[in-house]
N, C-alpha and C positions, 0 to 999 in steps of 0.2 A: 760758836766761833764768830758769826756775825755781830756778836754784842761786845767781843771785847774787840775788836776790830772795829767798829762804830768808833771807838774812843782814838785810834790811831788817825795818824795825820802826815800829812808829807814830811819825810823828814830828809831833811835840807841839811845836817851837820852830824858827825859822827857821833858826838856826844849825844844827842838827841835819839840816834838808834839807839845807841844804849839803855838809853832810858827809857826807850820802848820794849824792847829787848826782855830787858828783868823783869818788867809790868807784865808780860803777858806770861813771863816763863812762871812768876809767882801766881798767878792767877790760875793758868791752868796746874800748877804742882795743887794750889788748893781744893781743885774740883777733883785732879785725877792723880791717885798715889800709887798707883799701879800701871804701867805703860804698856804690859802686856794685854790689856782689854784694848787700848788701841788700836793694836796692831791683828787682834782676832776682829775687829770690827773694820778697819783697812782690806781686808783679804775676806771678808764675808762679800758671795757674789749675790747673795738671794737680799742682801742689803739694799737702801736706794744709793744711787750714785752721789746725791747730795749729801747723804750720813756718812757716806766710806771717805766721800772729798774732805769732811770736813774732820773724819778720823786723822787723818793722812798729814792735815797740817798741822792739826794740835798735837803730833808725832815729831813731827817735824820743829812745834815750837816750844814743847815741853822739855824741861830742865834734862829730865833721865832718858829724851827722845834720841831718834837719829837723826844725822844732818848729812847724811847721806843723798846727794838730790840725785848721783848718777844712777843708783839703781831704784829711783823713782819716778828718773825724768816720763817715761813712758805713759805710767800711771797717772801723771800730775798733769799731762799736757793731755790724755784721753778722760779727765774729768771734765773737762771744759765744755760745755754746750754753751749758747746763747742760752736755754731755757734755766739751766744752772742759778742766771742769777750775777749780779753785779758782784753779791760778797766773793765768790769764789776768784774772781781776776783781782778783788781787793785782798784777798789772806793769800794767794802764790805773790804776787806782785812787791806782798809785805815782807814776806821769808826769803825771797832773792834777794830784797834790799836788805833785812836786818842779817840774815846768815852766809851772804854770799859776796863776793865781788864779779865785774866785769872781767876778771879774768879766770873765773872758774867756769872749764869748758862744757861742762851740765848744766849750769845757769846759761850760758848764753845759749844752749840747742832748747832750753824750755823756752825762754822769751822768744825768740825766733820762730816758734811753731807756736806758741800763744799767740804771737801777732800775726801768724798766717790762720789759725784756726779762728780769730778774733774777726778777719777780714771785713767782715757788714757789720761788727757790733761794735759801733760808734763810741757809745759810752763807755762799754768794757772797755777798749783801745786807749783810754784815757789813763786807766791805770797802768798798762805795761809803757805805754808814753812817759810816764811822771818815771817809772823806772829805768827809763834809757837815757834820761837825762841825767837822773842822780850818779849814773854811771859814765855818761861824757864829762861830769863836773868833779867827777872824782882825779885824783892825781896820786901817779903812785912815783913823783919824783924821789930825791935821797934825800930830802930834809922830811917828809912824813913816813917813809920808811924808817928813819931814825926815830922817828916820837917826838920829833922836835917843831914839828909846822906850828902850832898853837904858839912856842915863844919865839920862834921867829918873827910872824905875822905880827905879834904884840913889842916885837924891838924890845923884850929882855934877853 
């Protein structure tokens, strides 16, 4: 999970989620064509917490996955340790931004309790930070609810 996530990057424009989005959904379809070994490795407790976290988002990122983050939030916000590791604030921090908005009320109780469970961890707090901005920058006035903000913005 931390390798295809190496290759992600902030992304700053809808279309750019996108195109991260497909990357990782095609990437993981290729390693894993069966989603039910996910989800028996999610819910393995005698598992380490870093194998089941990293079950959990490639679950969550994979094409046949769930996106379901309300009956995860729990789970996804009790993987989190400092000792975890920077990737894990970097793959939740990517899945709220590529599957979620600001106004899906499970993504905001997960970043909310990531940035309290985050509290001393400096660097981690960097990713849910870059997240709460792409969500303050976000706009859900009625010209990009129509589909039309891109030719507006370009005056065709």
């Amino acid at each position: 999970m931390n390798s295809l996530l190496v290759r992600s990057r902030r992304i700053s424009h809808v279309k750019e989620g996108k195109e991260e989005l497909e990357f990782l959904k095609t990437s993981l379809s290729k390693v894993i064509d069966d989603i039910s070994y996910l989800s028996k490795i999610c819910n393995n407790l005698s598992l380490t917490q870093n194998i089941r976290a990293a079950a959990t988002i490639s679950l969550l990122l994979h094409p046949d996955g769930t996106r379901d983050f309300a009956s995860l939030k729990q789970q996804l916000v009790e993987f989190y340790n400092p000792e975890v590791g920077l990737w894990y604030l970097r793959a939740i921090t990517t899945c709220l931004c590529l599957l979620t908005t600001e106004q899906d009320a499970a993504a905001k109780w997960i970043a909310s309790k990531l940035l309290d469970a985050a509290r001393a961890d400096y660097e981690g707090r960097q990713y849910i930070q870059r997240l709460l901005t792409l969500w303050r920058e976000s706009s859900y006035t009625p010209i990009q609810k129509a589909g039309v903000q891109e030719r507006w913005l370009s005056g065709a």
